[in-house]
DOLOMAR-275614 format. One record per residue (C-alpha): residue number from 1; residue in three letters; z, y, x. Coordinates in Angstrom, 2 decimals. Example, Ala and Ser with C-alpha at 12.3 -4.5 7.8 and 13.67 -1.06 7.14 Angstrom:
<pts>
n: 1	res: ALA	Z: 7.80	Y: -4.50	X: 12.30
n: 2	res: SER	Z: 7.14	Y: -1.06	X: 13.67
</pts>
This chain:
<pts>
n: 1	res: UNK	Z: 15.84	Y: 19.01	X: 13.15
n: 2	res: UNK	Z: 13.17	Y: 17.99	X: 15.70
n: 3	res: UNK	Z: 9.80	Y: 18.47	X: 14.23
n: 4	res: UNK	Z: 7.07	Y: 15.00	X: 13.47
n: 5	res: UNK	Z: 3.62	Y: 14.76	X: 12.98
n: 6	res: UNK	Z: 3.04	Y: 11.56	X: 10.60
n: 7	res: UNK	Z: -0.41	Y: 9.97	X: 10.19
n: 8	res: UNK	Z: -0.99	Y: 7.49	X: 7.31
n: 9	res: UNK	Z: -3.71	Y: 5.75	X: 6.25
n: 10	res: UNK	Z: -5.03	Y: 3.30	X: 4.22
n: 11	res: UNK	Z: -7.97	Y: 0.23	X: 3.62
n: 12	res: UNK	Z: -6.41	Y: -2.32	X: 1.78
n: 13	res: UNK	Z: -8.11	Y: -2.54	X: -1.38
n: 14	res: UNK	Z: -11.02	Y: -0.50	X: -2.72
n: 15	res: UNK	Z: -10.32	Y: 3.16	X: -1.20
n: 16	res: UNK	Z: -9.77	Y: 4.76	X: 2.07
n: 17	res: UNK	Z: -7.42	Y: 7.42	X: 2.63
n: 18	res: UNK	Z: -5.95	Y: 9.54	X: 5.10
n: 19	res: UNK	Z: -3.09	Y: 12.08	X: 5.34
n: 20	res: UNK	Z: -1.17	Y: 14.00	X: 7.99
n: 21	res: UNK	Z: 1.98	Y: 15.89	X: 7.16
n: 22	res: UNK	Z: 5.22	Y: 17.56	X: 9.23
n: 23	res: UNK	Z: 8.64	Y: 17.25	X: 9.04
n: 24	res: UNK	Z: 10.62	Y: 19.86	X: 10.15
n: 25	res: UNK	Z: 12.91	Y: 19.92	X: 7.29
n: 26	res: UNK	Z: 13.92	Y: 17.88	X: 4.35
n: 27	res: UNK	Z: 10.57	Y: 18.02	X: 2.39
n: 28	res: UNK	Z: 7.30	Y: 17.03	X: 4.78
n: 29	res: UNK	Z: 4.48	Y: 19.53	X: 4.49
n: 30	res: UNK	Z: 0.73	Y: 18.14	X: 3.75
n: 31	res: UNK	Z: -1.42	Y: 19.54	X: 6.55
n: 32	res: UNK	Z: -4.27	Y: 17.33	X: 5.78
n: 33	res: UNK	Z: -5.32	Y: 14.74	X: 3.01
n: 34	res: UNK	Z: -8.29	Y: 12.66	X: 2.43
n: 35	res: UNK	Z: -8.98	Y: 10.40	X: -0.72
n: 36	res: UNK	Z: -12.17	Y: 8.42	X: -1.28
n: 37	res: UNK	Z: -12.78	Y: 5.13	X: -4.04
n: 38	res: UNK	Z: -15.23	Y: 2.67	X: -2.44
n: 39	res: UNK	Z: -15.49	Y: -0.79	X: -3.01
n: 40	res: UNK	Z: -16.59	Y: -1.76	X: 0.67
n: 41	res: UNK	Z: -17.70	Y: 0.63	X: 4.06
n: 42	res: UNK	Z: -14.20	Y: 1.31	X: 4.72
n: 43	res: UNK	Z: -14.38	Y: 0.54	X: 8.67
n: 44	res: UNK	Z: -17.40	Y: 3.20	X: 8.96
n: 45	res: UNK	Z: -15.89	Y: 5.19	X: 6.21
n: 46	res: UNK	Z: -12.43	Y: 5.76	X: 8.23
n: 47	res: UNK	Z: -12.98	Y: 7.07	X: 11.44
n: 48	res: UNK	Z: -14.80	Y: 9.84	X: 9.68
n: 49	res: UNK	Z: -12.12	Y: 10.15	X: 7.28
n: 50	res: UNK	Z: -9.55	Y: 10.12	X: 10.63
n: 51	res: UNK	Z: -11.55	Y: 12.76	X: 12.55
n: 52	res: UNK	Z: -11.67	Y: 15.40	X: 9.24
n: 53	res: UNK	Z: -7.62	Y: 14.90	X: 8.65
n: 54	res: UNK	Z: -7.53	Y: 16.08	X: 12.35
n: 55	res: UNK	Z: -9.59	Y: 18.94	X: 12.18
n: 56	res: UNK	Z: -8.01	Y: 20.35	X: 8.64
n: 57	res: UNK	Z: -4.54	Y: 19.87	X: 10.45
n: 58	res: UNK	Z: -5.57	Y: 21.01	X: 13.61
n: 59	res: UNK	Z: -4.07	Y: 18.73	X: 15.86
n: 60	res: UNK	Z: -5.12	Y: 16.00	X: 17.73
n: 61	res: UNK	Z: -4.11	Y: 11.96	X: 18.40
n: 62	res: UNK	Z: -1.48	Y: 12.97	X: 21.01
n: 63	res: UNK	Z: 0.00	Y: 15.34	X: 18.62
n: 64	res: UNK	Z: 0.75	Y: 12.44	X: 16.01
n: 65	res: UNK	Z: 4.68	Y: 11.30	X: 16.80
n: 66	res: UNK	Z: 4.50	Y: 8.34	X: 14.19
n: 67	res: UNK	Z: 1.68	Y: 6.13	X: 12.68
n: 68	res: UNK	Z: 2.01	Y: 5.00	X: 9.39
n: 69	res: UNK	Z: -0.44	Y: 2.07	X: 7.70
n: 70	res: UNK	Z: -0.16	Y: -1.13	X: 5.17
n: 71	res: UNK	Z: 0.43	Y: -4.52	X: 6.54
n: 72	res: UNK	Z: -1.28	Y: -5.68	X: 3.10
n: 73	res: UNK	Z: -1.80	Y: -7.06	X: 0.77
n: 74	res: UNK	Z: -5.17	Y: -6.35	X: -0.06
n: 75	res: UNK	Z: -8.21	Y: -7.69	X: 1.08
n: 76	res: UNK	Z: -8.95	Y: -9.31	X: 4.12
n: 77	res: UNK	Z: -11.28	Y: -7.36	X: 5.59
n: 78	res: UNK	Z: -9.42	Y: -4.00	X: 3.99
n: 79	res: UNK	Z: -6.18	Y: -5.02	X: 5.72
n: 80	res: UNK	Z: -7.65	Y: -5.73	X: 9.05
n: 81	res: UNK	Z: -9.52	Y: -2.68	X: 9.35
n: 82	res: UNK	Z: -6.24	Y: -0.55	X: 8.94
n: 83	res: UNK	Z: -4.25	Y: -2.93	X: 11.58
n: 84	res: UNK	Z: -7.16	Y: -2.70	X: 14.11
n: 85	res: UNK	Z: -7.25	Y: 1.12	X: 13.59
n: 86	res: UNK	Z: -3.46	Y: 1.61	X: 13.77
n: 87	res: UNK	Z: -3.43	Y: -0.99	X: 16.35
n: 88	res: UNK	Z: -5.53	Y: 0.80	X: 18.98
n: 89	res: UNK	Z: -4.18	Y: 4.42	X: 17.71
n: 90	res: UNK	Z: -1.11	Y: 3.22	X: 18.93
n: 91	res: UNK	Z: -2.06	Y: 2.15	X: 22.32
n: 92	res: UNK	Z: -3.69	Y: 5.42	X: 22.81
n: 93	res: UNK	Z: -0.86	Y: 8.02	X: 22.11
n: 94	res: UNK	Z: 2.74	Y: 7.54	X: 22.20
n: 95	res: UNK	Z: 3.48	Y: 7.31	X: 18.69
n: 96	res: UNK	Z: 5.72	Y: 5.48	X: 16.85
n: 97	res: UNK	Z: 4.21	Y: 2.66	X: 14.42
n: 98	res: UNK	Z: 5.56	Y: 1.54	X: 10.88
n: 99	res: UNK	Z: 4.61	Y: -0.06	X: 7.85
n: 100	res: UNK	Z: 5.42	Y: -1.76	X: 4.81
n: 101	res: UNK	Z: 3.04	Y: -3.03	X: 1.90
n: 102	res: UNK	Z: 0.42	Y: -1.98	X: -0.07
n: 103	res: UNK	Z: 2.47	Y: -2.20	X: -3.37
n: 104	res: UNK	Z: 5.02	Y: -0.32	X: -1.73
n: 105	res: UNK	Z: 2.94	Y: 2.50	X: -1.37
n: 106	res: UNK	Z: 1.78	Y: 2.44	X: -5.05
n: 107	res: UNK	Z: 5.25	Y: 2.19	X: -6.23
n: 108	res: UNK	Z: 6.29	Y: 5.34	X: -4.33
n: 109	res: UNK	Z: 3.12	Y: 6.99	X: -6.50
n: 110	res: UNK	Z: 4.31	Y: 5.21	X: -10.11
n: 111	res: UNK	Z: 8.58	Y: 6.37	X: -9.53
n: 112	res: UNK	Z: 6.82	Y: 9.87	X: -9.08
n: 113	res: UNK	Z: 5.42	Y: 9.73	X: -12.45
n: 114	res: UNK	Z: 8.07	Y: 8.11	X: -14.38
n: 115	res: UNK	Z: 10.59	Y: 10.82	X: -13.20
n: 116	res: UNK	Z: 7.89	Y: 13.02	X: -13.68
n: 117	res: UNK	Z: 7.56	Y: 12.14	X: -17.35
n: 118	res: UNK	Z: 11.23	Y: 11.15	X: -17.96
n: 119	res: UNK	Z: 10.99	Y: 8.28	X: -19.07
n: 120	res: UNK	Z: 14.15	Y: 6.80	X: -16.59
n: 121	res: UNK	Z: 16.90	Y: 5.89	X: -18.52
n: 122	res: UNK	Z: 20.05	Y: 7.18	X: -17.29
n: 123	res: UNK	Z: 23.13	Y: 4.81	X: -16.55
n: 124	res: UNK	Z: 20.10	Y: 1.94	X: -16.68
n: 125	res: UNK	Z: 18.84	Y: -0.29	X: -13.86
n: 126	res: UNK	Z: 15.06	Y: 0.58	X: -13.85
n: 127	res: UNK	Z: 12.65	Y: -1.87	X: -12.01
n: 128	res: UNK	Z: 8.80	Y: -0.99	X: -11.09
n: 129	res: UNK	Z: 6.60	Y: -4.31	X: -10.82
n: 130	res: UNK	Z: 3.08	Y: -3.77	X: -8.93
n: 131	res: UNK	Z: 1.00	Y: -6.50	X: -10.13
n: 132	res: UNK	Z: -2.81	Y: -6.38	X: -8.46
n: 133	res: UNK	Z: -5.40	Y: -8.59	X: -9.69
n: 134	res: UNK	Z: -5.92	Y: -11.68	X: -6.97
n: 135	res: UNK	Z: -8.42	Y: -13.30	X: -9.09
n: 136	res: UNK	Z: -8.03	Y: -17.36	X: -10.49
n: 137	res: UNK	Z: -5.71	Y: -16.63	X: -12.67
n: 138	res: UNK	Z: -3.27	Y: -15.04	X: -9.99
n: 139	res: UNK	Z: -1.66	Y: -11.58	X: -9.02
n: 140	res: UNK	Z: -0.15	Y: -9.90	X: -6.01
n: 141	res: UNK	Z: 3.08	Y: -9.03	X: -7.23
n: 142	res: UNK	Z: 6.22	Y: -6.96	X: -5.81
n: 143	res: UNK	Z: 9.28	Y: -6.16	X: -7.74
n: 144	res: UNK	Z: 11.30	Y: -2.64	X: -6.75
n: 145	res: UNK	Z: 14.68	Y: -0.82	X: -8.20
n: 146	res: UNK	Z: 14.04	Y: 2.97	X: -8.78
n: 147	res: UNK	Z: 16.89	Y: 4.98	X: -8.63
n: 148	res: UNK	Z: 18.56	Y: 7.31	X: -11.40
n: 149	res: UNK	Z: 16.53	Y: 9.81	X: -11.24
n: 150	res: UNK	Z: 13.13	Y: 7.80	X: -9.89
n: 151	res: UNK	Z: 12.46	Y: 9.52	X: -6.91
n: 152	res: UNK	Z: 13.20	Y: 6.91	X: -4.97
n: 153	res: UNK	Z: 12.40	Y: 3.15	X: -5.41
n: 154	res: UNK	Z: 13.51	Y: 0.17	X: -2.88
n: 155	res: UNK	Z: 11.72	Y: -3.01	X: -2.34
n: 156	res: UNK	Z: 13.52	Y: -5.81	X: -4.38
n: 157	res: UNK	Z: 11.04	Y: -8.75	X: -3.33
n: 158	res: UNK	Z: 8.83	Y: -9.05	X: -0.72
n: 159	res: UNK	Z: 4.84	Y: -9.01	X: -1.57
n: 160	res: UNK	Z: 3.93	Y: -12.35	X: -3.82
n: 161	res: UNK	Z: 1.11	Y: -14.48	X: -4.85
n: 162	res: UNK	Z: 1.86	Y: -16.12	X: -8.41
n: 163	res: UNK	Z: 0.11	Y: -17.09	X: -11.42
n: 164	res: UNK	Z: 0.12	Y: -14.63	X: -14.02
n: 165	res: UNK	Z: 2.57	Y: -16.37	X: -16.05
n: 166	res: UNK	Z: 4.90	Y: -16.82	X: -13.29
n: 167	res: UNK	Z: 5.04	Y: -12.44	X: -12.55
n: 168	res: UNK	Z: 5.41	Y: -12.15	X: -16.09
n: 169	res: UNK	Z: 8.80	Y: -13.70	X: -15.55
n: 170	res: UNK	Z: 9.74	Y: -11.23	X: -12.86
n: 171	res: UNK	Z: 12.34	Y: -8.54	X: -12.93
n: 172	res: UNK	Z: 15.79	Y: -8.98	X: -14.66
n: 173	res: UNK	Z: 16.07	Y: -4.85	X: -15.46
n: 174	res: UNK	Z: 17.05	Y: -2.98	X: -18.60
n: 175	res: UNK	Z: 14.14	Y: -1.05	X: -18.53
n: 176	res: UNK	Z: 11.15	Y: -2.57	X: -16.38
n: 177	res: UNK	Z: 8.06	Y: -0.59	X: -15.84
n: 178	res: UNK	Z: 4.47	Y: -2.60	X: -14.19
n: 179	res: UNK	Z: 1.33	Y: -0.77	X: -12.67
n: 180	res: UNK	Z: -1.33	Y: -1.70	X: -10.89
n: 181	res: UNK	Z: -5.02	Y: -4.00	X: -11.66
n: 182	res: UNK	Z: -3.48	Y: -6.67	X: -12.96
n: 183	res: UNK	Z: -0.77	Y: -5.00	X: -14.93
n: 184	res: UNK	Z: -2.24	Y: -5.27	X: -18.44
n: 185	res: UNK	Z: -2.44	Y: -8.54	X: -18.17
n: 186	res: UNK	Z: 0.84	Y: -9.22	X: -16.94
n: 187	res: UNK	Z: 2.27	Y: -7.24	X: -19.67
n: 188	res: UNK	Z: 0.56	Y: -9.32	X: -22.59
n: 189	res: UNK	Z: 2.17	Y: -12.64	X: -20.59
n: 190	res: UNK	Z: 5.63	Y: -11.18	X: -20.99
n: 191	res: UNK	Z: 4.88	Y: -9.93	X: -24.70
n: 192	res: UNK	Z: 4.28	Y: -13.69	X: -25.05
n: 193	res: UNK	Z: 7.76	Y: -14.41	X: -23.75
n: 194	res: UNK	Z: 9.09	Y: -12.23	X: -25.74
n: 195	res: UNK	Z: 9.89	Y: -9.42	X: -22.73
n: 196	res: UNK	Z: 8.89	Y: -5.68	X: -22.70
n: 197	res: UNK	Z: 7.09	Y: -3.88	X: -20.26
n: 198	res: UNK	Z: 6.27	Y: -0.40	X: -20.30
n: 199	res: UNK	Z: 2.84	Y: -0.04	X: -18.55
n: 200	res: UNK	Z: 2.35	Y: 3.09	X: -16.35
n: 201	res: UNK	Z: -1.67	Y: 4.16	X: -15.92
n: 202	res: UNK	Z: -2.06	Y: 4.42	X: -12.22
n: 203	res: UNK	Z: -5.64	Y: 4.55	X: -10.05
n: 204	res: UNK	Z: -4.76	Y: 1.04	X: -9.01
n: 205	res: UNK	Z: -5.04	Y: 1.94	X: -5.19
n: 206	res: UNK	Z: -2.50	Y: 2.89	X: -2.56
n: 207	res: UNK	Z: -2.99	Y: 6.68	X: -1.09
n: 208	res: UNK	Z: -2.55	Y: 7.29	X: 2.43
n: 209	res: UNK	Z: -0.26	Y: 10.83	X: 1.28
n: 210	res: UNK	Z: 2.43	Y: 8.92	X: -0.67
n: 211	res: UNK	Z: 3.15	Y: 6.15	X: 2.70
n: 212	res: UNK	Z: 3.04	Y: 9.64	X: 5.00
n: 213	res: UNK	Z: 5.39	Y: 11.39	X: 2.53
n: 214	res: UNK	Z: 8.31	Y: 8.41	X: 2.88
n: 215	res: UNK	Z: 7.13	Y: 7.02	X: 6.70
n: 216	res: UNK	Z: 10.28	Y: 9.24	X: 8.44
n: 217	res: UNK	Z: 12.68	Y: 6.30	X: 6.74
n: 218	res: UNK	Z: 10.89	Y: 3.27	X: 7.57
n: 219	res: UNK	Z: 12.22	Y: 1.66	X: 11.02
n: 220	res: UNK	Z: 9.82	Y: 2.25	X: 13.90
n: 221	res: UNK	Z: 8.40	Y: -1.46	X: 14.72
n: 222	res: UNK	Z: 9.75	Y: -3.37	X: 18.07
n: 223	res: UNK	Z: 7.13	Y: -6.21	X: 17.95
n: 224	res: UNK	Z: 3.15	Y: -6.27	X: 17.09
n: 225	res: UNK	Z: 2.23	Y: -5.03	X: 13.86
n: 226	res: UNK	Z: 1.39	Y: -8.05	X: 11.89
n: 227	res: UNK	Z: -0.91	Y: -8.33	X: 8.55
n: 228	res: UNK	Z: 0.69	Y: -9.97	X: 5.26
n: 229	res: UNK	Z: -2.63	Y: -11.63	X: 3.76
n: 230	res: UNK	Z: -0.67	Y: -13.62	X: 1.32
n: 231	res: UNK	Z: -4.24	Y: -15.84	X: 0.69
n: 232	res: UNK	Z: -6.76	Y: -17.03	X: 3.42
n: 233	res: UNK	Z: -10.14	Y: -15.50	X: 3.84
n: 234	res: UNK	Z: -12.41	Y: -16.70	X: 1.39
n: 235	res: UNK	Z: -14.76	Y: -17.13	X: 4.10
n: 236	res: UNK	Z: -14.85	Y: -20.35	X: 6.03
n: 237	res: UNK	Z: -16.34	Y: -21.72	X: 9.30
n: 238	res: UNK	Z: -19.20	Y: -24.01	X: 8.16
n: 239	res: UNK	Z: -18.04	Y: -28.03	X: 8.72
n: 240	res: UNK	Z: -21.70	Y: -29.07	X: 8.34
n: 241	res: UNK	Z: -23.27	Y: -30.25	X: 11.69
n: 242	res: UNK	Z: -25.17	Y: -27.60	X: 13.67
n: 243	res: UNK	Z: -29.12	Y: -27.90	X: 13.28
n: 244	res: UNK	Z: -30.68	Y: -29.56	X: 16.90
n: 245	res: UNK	Z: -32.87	Y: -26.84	X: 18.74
n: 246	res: UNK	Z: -36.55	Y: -28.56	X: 19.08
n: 247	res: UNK	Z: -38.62	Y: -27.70	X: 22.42
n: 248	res: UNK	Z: -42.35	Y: -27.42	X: 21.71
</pts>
């Protein structure tokens, strides 16, 4: 099996990670790993973060054969940062680029610690909702299937904005699990509908190490990595007229 270099990292929501691991067999090896929960100073945070995952692995950009990084959601500027980055990465070495969402990459984390904790229920269809806190009453929300024995999970729905009320409705498993910011509240909505959720404690973040660990299976992108933002930017253009310039 021919050998790969995978970079992942992350800026979506409040962290910024890095990892870089091989594959030269079944099981990728971590070469390099970098963690870090901050709330903003993620663009100045990860080219420092990029340059130490480097040196610990000791390899450079042209040694990377595939990039790996969120398309979102998260927040605006989190997401963009890790496009831009991945973006220009990409033009500069001949790597391969692919992605998939932020929740995706915390799901990956949560079927690790279900299976790790046996609590899958054989011969049972076992669902993982990541529900993230968007604020007014509203969640990011992603539904995925884990498989028998949890190592695994697939993507059931793609990423979603819904009101609290409306996620709680989500998922149509015998067993359904939900991590993430905004999973507490989601599982006292469904308590309210009379549904059961089993609520997983997880950091609440995505880490760079669990997208490197799975990036060999996603499909290598043929068109411009795009950003899911799911929400526009809070942040406006101002309408109001611009204030006249007087000459003295």
């Amino acid at each position: 099996m021919m050998l790969m270099n995978v970079l992942a990292f992350d800026t979506c929501w409040k962290a910024c990670s890095a990892a870089i691991v091989q594959f030269s067999g079944d099981e990728p090896a971590v070469l390099a790993h970098c963690f870090e929960s901050m709330s903003r100073g993620q663009a100045e945070a990860l080219p420092v973060m990029l340059a130490k995952v480097f040196e610990h692995a000791r390899l450079s950009a042209q040694d990377i054969n595939r990039i790996a990084v969120p398309n979102g959601p998260g927040s605006f500027t989190g997401v963009r940062i890790g496009i831009s980055a991945a973006r220009a990465l990409k033009l500069s070495t001949n790597a391969d680029l692919v992605t998939c969402s932020s929740l995706h990459v915390m799901a990956l984390s949560v079927g690790r610690s279900i299976e790790a904790e046996q609590q899958v229920e054989p011969g049972a269809t076992n669902d993982i909702l990541i529900a993230m806190d968007a604020r007014r009453d509203e969640v990011y929300v992603q539904e995925f299937s884990l498989t028998s024995d949890g190592r695994e999970c697939a993507a059931k729905t793609e990423p979603q904005l819904l009101p609290r009320s409306q996620a709680a409705m989500l998922g149509a498993a015998d067993r359904l699990f939900v991590a993430g910011t905004g999973a507490e509240v989601i599982a006292g909505e469904a308590k309210k509908l009379g549904r059961d959720m089993t609520m997983i404690a997880h950091a609440g973040v995505p880490d760079a190490l669990d997208l490197a660990r799975c990036a060999r299976r996603l499909v290598p992108l043929s068109e411009p990595l795009m950003p899911v933002y799911l929400r526009p930017p809070d942040a406006k253009p101002s309408t109001k007229p611009a204030i006249q310039r007087t000459t003295p």
